[in-house]
C-alpha positions in Angstrom: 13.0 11.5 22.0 12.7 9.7 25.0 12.3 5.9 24.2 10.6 3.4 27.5 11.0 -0.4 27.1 8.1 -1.9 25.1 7.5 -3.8 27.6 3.3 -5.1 26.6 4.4 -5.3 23.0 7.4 -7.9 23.8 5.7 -10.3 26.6 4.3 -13.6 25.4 0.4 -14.6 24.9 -1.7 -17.5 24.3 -4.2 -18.0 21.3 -6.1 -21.1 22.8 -3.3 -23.6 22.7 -0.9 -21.2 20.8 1.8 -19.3 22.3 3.0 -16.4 20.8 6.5 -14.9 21.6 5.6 -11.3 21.4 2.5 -9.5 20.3 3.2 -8.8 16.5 1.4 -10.1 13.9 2.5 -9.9 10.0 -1.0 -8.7 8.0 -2.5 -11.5 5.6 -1.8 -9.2 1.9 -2.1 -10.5 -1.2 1.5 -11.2 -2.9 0.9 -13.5 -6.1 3.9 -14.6 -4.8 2.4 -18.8 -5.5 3.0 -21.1 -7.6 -0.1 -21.6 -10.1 -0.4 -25.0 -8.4 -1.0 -23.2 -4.6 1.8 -24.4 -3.5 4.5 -22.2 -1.5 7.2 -21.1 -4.0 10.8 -20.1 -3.1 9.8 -16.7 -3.6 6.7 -16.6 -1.4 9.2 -19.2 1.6 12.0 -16.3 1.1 9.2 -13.3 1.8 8.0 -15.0 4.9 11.0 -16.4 6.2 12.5 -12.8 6.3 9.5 -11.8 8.2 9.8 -14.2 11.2 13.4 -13.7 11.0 13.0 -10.1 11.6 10.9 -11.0 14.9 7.2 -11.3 14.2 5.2 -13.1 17.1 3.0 -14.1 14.2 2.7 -14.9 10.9 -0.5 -15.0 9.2 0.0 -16.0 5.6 -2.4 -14.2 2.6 -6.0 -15.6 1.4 -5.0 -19.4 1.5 -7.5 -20.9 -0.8 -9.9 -24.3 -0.3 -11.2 -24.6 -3.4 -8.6 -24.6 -6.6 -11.8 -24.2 -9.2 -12.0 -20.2 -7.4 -8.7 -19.2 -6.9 -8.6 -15.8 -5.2 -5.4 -14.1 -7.3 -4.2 -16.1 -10.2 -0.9 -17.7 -7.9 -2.7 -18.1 -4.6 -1.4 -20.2 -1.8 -3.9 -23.5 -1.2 -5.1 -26.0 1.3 -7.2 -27.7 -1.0 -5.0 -30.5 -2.2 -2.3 -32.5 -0.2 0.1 -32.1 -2.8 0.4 -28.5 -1.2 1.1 -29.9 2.3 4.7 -30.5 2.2 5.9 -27.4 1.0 3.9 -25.7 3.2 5.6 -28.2 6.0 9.0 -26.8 5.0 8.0 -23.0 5.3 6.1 -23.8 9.1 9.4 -25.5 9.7 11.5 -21.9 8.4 9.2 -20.2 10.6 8.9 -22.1 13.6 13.1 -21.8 13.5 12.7 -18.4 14.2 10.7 -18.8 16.7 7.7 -17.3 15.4 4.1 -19.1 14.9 2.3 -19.5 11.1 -1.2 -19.4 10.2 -3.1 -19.6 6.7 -6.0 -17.4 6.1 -8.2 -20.0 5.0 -10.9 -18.4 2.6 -13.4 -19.7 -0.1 -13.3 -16.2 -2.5 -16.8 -16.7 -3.8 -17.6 -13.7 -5.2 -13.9 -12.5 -5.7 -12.9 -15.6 -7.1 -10.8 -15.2 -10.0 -13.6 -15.8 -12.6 -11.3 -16.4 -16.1 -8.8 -18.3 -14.9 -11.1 -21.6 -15.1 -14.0 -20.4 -17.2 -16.3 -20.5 -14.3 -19.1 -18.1 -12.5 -18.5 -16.7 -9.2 -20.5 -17.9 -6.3 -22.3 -16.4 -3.3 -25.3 -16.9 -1.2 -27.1 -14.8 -3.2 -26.8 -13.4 -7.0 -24.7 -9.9 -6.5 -22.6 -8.1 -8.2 -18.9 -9.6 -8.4 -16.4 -6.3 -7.0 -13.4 -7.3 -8.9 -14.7 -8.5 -12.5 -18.0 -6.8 -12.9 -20.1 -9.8 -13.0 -22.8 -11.5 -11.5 -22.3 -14.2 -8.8 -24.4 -17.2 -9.1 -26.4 -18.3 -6.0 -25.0 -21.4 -3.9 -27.5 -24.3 -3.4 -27.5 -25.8 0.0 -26.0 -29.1 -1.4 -23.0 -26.5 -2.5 -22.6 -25.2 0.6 -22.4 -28.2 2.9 -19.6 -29.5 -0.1 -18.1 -26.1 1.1 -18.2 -26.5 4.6 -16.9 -29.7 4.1 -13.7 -27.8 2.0 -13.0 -26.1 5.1 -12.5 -28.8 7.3 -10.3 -30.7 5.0 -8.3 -27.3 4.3 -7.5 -27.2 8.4 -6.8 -30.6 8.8 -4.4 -30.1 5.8 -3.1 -26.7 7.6 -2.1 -29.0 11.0 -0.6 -31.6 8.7 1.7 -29.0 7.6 2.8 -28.1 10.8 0.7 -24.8 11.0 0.0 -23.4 14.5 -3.8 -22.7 13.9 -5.5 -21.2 11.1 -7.7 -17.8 10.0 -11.5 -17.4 8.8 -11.5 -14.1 6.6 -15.3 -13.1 7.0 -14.9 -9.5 7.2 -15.8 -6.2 4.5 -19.0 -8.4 2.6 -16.4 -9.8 1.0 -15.5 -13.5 -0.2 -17.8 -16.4 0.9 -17.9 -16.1 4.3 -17.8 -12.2 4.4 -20.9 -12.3 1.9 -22.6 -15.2 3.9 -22.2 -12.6 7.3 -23.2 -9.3 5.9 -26.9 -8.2 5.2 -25.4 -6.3 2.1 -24.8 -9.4 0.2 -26.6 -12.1 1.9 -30.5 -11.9 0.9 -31.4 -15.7 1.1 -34.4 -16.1 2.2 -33.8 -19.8 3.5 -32.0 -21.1 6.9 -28.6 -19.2 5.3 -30.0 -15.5 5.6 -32.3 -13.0 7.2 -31.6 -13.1 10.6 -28.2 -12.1 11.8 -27.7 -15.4 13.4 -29.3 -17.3 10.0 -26.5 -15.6 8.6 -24.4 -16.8 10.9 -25.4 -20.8 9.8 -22.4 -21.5 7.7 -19.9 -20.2 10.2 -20.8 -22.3 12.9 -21.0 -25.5 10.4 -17.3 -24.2 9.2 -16.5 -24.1 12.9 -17.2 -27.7 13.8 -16.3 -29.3 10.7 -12.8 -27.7 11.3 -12.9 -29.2 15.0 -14.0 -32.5 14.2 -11.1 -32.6 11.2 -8.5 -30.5 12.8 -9.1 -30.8 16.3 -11.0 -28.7 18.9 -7.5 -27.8 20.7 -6.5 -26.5 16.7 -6.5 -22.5 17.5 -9.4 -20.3 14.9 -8.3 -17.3 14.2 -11.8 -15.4 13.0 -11.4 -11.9 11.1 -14.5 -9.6 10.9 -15.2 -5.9 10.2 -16.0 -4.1 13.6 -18.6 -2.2 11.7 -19.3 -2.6 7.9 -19.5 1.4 7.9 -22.0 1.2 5.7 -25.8 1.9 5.5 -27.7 -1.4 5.9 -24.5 -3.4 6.7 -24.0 -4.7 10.3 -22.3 -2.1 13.1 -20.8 -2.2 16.0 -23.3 -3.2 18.8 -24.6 -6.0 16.7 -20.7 -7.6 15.8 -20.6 -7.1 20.3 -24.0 -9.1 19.9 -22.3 -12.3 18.1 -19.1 -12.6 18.7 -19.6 -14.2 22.4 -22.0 -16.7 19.8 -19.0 -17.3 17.7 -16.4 -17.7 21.1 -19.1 -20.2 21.7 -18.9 -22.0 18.5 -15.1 -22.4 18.3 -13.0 -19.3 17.6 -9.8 -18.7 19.9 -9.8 -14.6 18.6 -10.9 -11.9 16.6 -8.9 -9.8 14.3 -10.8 -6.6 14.1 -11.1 -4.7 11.1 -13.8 -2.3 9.4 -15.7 -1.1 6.5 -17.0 -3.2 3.3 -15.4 -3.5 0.2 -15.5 -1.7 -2.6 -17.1 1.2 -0.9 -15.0 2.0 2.0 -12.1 0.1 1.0 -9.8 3.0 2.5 -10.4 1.7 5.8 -9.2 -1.7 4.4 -6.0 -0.4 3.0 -6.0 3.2 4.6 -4.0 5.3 2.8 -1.4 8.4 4.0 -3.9 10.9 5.5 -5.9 8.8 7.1 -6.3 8.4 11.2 -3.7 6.0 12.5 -5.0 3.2 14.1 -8.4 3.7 12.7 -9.6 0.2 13.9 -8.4 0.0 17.5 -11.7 1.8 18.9 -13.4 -1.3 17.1 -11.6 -3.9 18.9 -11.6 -2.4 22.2 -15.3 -2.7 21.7 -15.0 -6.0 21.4 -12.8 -6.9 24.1 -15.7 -5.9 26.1 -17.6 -8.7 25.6 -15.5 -11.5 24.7 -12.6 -13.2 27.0 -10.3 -14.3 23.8 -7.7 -12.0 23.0 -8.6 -9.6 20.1 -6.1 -8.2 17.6 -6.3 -4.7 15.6 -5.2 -3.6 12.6 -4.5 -0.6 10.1 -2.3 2.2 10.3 0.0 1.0 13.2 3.2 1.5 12.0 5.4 2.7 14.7 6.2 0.4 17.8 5.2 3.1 20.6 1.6 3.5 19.2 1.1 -0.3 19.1 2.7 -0.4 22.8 0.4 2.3 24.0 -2.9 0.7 22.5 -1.9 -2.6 24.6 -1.2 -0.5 28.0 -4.8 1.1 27.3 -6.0 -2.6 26.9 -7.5 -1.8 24.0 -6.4 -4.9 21.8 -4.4 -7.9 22.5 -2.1 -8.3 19.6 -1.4 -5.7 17.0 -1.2 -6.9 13.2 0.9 -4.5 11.1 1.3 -5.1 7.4 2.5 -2.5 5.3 4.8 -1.6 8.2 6.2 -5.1 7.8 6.5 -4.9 3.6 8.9 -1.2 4.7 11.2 -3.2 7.2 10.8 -6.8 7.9 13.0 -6.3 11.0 10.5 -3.9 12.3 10.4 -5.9 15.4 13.7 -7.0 16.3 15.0 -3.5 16.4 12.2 -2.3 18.2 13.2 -4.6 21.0 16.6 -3.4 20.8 15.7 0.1 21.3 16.7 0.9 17.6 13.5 3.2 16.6 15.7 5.8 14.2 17.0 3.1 12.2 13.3 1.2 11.5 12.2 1.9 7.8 9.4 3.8 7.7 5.8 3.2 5.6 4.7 6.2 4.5 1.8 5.0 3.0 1.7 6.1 -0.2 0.8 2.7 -1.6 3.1 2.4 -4.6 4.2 -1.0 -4.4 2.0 -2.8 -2.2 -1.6 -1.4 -3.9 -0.9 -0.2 -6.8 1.5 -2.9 -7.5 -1.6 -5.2 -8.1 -1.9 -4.0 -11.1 1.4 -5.5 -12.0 0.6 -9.1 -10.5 3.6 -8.7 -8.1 3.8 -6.8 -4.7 6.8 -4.5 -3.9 7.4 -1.8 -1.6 8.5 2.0 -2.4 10.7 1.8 0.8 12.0 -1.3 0.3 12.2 -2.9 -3.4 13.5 -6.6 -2.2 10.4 -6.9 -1.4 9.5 -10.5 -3.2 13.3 -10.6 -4.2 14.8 -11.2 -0.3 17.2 -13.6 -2.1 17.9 -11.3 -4.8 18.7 -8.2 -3.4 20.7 -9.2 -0.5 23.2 -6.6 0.6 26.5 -8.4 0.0 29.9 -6.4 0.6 31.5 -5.2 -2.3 34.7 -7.1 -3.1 36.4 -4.2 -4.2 36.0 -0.5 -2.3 35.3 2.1 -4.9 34.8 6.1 -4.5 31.3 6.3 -5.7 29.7 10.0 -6.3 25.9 10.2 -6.3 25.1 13.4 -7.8 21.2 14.6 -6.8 19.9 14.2 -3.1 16.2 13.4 -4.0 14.8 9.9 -2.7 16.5 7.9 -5.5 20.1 9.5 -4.9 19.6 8.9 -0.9 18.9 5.7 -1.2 21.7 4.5 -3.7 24.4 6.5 -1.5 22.8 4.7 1.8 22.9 1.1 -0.2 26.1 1.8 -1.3 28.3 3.5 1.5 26.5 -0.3 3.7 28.3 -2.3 1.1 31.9 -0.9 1.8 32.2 1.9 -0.8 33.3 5.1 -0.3 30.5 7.5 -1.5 30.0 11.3 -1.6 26.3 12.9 -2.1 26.4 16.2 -3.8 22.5 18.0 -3.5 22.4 21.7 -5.6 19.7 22.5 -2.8 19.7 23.2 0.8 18.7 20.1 1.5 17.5 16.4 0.8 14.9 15.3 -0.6 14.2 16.3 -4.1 10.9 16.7 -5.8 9.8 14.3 -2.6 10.1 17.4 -0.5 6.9 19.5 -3.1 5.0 15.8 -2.8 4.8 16.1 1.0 3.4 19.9 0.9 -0.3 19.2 0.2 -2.6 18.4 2.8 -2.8 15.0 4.1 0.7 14.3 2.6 2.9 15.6 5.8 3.9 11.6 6.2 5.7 11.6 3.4 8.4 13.6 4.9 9.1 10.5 7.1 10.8 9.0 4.3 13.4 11.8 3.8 14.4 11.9 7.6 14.9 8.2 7.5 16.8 8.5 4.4 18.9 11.8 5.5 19.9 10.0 8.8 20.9 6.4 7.4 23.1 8.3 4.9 24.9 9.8 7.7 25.3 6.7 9.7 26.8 4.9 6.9 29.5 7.9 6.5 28.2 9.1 3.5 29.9 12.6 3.0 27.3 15.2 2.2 28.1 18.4 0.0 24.8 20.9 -0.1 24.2 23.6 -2.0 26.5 22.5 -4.6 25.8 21.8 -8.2 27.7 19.3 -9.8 30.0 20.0 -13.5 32.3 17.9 -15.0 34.8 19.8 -13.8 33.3 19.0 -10.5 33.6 15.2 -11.2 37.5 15.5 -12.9 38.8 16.8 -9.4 37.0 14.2 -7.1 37.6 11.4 -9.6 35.3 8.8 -8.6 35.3 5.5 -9.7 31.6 5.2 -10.6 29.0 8.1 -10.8 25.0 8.0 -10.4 23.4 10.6 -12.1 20.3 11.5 -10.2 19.3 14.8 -10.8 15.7 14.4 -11.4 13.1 16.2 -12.7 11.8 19.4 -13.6 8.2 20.7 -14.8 7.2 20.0 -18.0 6.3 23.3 -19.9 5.1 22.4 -23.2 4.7 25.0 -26.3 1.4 26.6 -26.2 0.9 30.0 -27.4 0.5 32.4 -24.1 2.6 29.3 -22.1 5.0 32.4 -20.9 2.5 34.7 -19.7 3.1 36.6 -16.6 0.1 34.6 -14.8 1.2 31.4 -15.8 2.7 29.5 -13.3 3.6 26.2 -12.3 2.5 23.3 -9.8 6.2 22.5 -8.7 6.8 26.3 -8.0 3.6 26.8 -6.2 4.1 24.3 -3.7 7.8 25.2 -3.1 7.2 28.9 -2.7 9.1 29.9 -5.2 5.9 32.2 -6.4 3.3 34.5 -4.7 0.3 31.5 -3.9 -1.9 32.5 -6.3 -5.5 33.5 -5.1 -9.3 34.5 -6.3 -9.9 32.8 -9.1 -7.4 29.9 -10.3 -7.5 27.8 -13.5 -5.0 24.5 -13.2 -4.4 22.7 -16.4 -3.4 19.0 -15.7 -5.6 16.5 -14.2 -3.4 14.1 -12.7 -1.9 13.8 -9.1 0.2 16.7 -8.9 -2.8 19.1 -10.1 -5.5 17.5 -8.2 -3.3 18.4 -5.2 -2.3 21.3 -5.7 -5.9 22.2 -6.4 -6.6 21.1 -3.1 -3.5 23.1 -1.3 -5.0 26.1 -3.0 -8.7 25.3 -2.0 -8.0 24.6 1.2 -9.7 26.3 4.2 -6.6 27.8 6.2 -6.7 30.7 3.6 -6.0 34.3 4.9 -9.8 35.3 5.0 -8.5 38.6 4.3 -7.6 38.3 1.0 -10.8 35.5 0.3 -11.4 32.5 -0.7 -8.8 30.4 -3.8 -12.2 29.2 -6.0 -9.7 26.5 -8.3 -11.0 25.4 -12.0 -8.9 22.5 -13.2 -9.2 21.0 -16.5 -8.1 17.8 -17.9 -7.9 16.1 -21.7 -8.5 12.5 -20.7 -11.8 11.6 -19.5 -11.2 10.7 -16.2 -8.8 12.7 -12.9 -6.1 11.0 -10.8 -5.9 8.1 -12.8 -1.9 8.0 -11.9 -2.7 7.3 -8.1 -3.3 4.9 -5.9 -7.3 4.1 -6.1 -8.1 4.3 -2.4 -5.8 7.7 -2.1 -8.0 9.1 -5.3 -10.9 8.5 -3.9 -10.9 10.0 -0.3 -8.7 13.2 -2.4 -11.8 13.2 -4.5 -14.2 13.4 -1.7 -12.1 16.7 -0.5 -12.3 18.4 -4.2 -15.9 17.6 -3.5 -16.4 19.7 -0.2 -13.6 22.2 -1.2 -15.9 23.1 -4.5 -12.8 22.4 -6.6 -14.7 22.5 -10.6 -13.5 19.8 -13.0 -13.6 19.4 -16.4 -12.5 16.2 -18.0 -12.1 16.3 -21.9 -10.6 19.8 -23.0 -6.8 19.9 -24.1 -5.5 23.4 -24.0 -5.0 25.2 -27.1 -4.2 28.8 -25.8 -3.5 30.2 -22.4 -5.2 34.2 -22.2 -4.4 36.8 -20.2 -7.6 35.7 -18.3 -7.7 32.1 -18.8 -7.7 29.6 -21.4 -9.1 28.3 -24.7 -9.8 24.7 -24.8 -10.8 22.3 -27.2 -12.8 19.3 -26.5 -11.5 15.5 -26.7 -12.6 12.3 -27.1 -10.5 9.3 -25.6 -10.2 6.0 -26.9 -8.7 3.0 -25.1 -6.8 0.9 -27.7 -6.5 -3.3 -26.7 -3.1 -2.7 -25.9 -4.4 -0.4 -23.0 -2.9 2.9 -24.9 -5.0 5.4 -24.5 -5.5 8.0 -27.3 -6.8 11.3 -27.7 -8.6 12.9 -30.1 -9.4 16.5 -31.0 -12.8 17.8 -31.8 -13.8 20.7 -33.4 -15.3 22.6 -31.1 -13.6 24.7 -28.9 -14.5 27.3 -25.4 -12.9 30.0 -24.0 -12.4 30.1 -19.9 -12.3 33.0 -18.9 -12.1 34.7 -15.4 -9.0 33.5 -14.3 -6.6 35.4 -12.1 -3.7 32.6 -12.3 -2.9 29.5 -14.7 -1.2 26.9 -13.0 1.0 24.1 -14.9 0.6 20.7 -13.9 1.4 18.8 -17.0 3.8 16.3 -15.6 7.6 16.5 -15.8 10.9 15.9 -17.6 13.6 14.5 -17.0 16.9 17.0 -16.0 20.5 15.4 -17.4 23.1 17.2 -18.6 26.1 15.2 -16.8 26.1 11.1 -18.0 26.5 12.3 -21.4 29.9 14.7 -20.5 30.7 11.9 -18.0 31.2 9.0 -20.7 35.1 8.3 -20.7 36.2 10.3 -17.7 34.1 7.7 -15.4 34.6 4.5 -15.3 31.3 3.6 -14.5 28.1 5.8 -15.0 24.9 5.3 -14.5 21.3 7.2 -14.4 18.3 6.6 -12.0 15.4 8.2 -11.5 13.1 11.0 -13.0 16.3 11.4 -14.5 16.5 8.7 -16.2 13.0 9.3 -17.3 9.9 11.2 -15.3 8.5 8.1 -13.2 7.6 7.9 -9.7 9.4 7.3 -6.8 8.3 3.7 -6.8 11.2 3.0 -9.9 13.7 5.7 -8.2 14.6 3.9 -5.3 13.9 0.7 -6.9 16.5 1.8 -9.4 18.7 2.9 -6.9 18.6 -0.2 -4.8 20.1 -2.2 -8.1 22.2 0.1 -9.1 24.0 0.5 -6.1 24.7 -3.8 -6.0 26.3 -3.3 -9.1 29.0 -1.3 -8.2 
C-alpha cells in the first residue's frame, strides 16, 4: 500500500487563541481513573501523559465536573474546588512538555449525576426520567440555575488557573444539564428556559459570559453538540446550522460535532464494529457551512489516512479519535513517521473501554496498560530466556510479540494453518470482518520481533523435551462445550464453532440453535442472512435460550443494533426453555424461571412443563466453550517455568487473553 505524507493531518491550527500542533484530538471517555476528591490521580496524570507523549495536538480530558454534590462517575475529575487546581497544574504542565494542548470537558451531569453516592435527586430542567439510575430528575428552579451558571464560571476560571489551554461545554445527546437544557426531548419548561429553540438556548449563553467575564473572553470554548439528535422530536440538522452562528456569537471558539441522544441511539455515541466509519463527519461538514470557527468530528476514525482524507475534503477541521487512542497512544507519532503497519489497531469490539464500565475501570482488549502506563511498562528482560508459546490464537500472539520486544528468544507453535485461534470463527459473522484487523496486526509484529513461527504443528511433551525452553505458555484455548443431553450426538446436531469454520455442510431450511448468547445470536444471523443461494431457499433460524434475556455476554450498544438485524432477518426467540432432549427433528424443552440472587448470581430454575419443537432440519450448539489443556500438567518439572493463559486457562473472552498474556510475558 501506497502511503502519501499526511500532510492536513500534521499542519498546525488555531482554536481562538489556542494553537494546536497538529490536528488530533484525544476523545473526552470516561476512565474512573479520579481520585474520589476530583482531583487528578497518578493513575489518570500517567494515562494522559502517555497520550500527549504519543503526539496528540489535543487533549480533551473526560466529564470534568463543577458541582461535587453530582458527580458524574463515582472518581470524576473536578473544577469545582481549588484544592483540585494544583494537581491539575502539574498534569497541564506534563502535557504542555510534550507539546500538546489540555482542555477539561466542563459538565454539570444533572440528570446522569451519580444519584447514591451523596443521597441526593438528580436535576434537570424538567422532571424526566434519569438514563443511568432509573429515576426521576427533579426540576431546577431559576434561583438553581443562575447558582449553576455561576458554577461554570468559577469551574473555567479554575481551569486557566491550572494552566489549561481552554475548556469544553458537553451539551450534546439530551444528556447532562446542558444537553437536557438544549434538547426538546428533555427540556419542557414552559418559562424563559424552554420552548423555543433559542429559550432553550438561555442557559448556554448565560454559561458563555459568565465563563468570559471569570476566565477571560480570549479563554478558548470548546462547545460539543449532536449534529442531529436522530431522534423523532429531538433537534436535526438544519436547526443545529440555525444556532450555531447564535452560539459563535455568544462565545464559543468550535464545535465538536457528534450525533444521536442517549439512551436511544447511543451506538452513534460509542459506535460499535459494524457500524459506518466516520458516521459523524457528514454532520460537521454541515456545520462548517455556516460557521467560520473550526469544527471537529468524531467516531469511528481510526486509521490516519481516513482522518487525512476528511480534512483534504474540508469536511472538518480537527479530527477527535478516542478508542483509536485507548489501542495505541502513539497513534500519532508513528503516523507522522510513515509507520502505519505497526499502529495498534481498535477493532471495536468494546471489551474494555464499554463494557469495562461495568467494572469501574476502563481497559482496552488491544492494549491492557491501559490505566496501568506505569505498570506495564515494557522493560528488557535482565536475563534472555528461550520462551515457547504453544497456541497461535490472540492470547499466544500477543505474549510471543511482548516477549520476543523484551529480549527473549521465543518460538510460536500454532496446530492450525494459521494465526488466530477462535478469533478467526469471531470475525466470520456479518458486521464482524474488523475483527480480523487484530490478527494481521498481531501476525506481523510477531514477525518483526523475530519470533520463529512453526504452523501446522501440534505440540507434545516430547515436542517441548527436544526444544527445551526455559519457560512455556500454554495457550491452546478453547473448544465447544458439548454437554450430555440425550440425542446431543445425533447426526443433525451440530456446532456453532464448526459452522462458522466450515468444517460442516451450512445447514439450511429450517434451523433450531440452542444457546442464546453471543456466539448463537450470531451465528443465527450468519445463517439468516440474505446472501443465501436462493436456490436452495431461505435458512428460517429458531433459537432458544434458558435465561430470560439474549446477548447478555455483549457489549450493550453491539446487542442492540445485532438485535435490530434478528428483527428484520425474522430470526424466532425464545427465552426461558433449557433443553432436555435433542430429536431427530428438533428438541424438547422445558420451561425456566430465573432468579437474580443479591450477589448478582443468577439462577435457574426448572418447571414442570415441558414442549416439543419440532420441524427442524439442523440443531446447532452454541453453549459456550471449555477450556483445551492437556500440556501444563505433563510440563511440571521438565519446564522451568509454566504458565497458562487464556480460554485455556478457563473459557473467557479475549478481553482476559491478551490481558493475561501482556503480564505473563513481563514475568518472564
Amino acid at each position: 500500500m501506497i502511503n502519501k505524507p499526511l500532510t492536513r493531518l500534521f499542519s498546525p491550527i488555531k482554536i481562538g487563541t489556542m494553537e494546536l500542533k497538529n490536528r488530533i484530538a484525544l476523545a473526552p471517555m470516561d476512565t474512573n481513573y479520579a481520585n474520589r476528591d476530583g482531583t487528578v490521580s497518578d493513575q489518570y496524570h500517567a494515562y494522559i501523559e502517555a497520550r500527549a507523549r504519543g503526539g496528540a495536538g489535543l487533549i480533551i480530558l473526560e466529564v470534568t465536573t463543577i458541582d461535587g454534590k453530582y458527580p458524574y462517575v463515582p472518581n470524576t475529575v473536578g473544577m469545582w474546588d481549588d484544592k483540585q487546581i494544583a494537581p491539575m497544574r502539574r498534569l497541564t504542565d506534563a502535557v504542555h512538555s510534550y507539546g500538546a494542548r489540555l482542555i477539561p470537558q466542563l459538565a454539570h451531569p444533572g440528570p446522569e449525576s451519580v444519584c447514591f453516592l451523596y443521597k441526593v435527586q438528580p436535576v434537570g430542567p424538567s422532571p424526566a426520567m434519569c438514563f443511568t439510575y432509573k429515576t426521576t430528575c427533579r426540576e431546577l428552579s431559576v434561583d438553581e440555575i443562575a447558582h449553576i451558571v455561576e458554577q461554570f464560571g468559577d469551574a473555567a476560571r479554575r481551569a486557566r488557573e491550572s494552566g489549561c489551554d481552554g475548556i469544553e461545554l458537553h451539551s450534546a445527546h439530551c444528556y447532562m444539564l446542558l444537553g437536557s437544557f438544549m434538547s426538546a426531548l428533555r427540556n419542557k419548561r414552559s418559562d424563559a428556559y424552554g420552548g423555543s429553540i433559542e429559550s432553550r438556548l438561555r442557559i448556554h449563553f448565560e454559561v458563555l459570559h459568565n465563563i468570559q467575564a471569570k476566565a477571560g473572553k480570549d479563554f478558548p470554548v470548546v462547545m460539543r453538540i449532536s449534529g442531529d439528535e436522530l431522534t423523532p422530536g429531538g433537534r436535526d440538522i438544519e436547526e443545529t446550522k440555525y444556532i450555531a452562528p447564535m452560539l459563535v456569537e455568544a462565545g464559543v471558539h468550535a464545535f465538536h460535532i457528534s450525533s444521536g441522544t442517549f439512551p436511544q441511539m447511543s451506538w452513534r455515541i460509542l459506535p460499535p464494529h459494524g457500524t459506518p466509519m466516520a458516521l459523524n463527519v457528514p454532520y460537521a461538514a454541515a456545520v462548517k457551512q455556516v460557521v467560520k470557527v473550526p469544527v471537529f468530528t468524531v467516531g469511528r476514525i481510526n486509521d490516519p489516512r481516513l482522518a487525512e482524507s476528511i480534512l483534504e475534503r474540508d469536511q472538518a477541521d480537527v479530527i477527535v479519535m478516542g478508542r483509536a487512542l485507548l489501542a495505541d497512544p502513539d497513534l500519532p507519532n508513528k503516523a507522522a513517521k510513515g509507520q502505519l503497519d505497526d499502529i495498534t489497531p481498535c477493532i471495536g469490539c468494546g471489551l474494555g473501554c464499554i463494557a469495562g464500565r461495568e467494572h469501574r475501570m476502563m481497559t482496552c482488549v488491544m492494549n491492557p496498560s491501559v490505566g496501568r502506563e506505569k505498570e506495564m511498562a515494557l522493560i528488557p528482560a535482565a536475563t534472555p530466556k528461550k520462551v515457547m508459546v504453544i497456541g497461535g490464537g490472540l492470547g499466544g500472539l500477543y505474549a510471543a510479540m511482548v516477549a520476543a520486544k523484551r529480549g527473549h528468544q521465543v518460538t510460536l507453535y500454532e496446530k492450525q494453518d494459521r494465526a488466530g485461534g477462535q478469533f478467526n470463527l469471531a470475525a466470520i459473522p456479518p458486521m464482524k470482518q474488523e475483527l480480523t484487523t487484530a490478527t494481521q496486526f498481531l501476525a506481523r509484529q510477531v514477525a518483526k520481533a523475530g519470533v520463529k513461527v512453526h504452523l501446522n504443528t501440534e505440540v507434545t511433551p516430547a515436542t517441548v523435551d527436544r526444544e527445551k525452553p526455559d519457560a512455556a505458555i500454554v495457550a491452546t484455548g478453547g473448544e465447544a462445550l458439548i454437554p450430555d443431553i440425550p440425542g446431543i450426538d445425533g447426526k443433525n446436531v451440530v456446532t456453532a464453532h464448526d459452522v462458522l469454520a466450515g468444517k460442516v455442510r451450512r445447514p439450511f431450511g429450517d434451523v433450531l440453535i440452542i444457546g442464546g448468547g453471543m456466539v448463537g445470536l450470531e451465528t443465527a444471523e450468519f445463517l439468516a442472512h440474505p446472501g443465501h443461494n436462493p436456490i436452495v431457499g431461505r435458512t428460517s433460524v429458531t433459537v432458544i435460550e434458558m435465561l430470560d434475556k439474549v446477548g447478555m455476554d455483549m457489549v450493550p450498544e453491539a446487542r442492540t443494533l445485532l438485535m435490530e438485524r434478528l428483527h428484520e432477518a425474522e430470526v424466532k426467540i425464545l427465552t426461558n426453555r433449557k433443553v432436555k432432549e435433542i430429536l431427530e427433528d428438533g428438541a424438547v424443552v422445558v420451561e425456566t424461571t430465573v432468579e437474580t440472587r443479591p450477589d448478582r448470581t443468577v439462577v435457574c430454575k426448572e418447571s414442570e412443563r415441558q414442549e416439543a419443537i419440532r420441524g427442524m432440519r439442523t440443531v446447532v450448539l452454541a453453549m459456550g466453550a471449555r477450556s483445551v489443556d492437556t500440556l501444563s500438567v505433563p510440563l511440571q518439572g521438565k519446564v522451568p517455568e509454566v504458565y497458562v493463559i487464556g480460554d485455556a486457562k478457563k473459557p473467557r473472552k479475549a478481553l482476559e487473553a491478551i490481558a493475561e498474556a501482556a503480564e505473563v510475558a513481563r514475568k518472564i
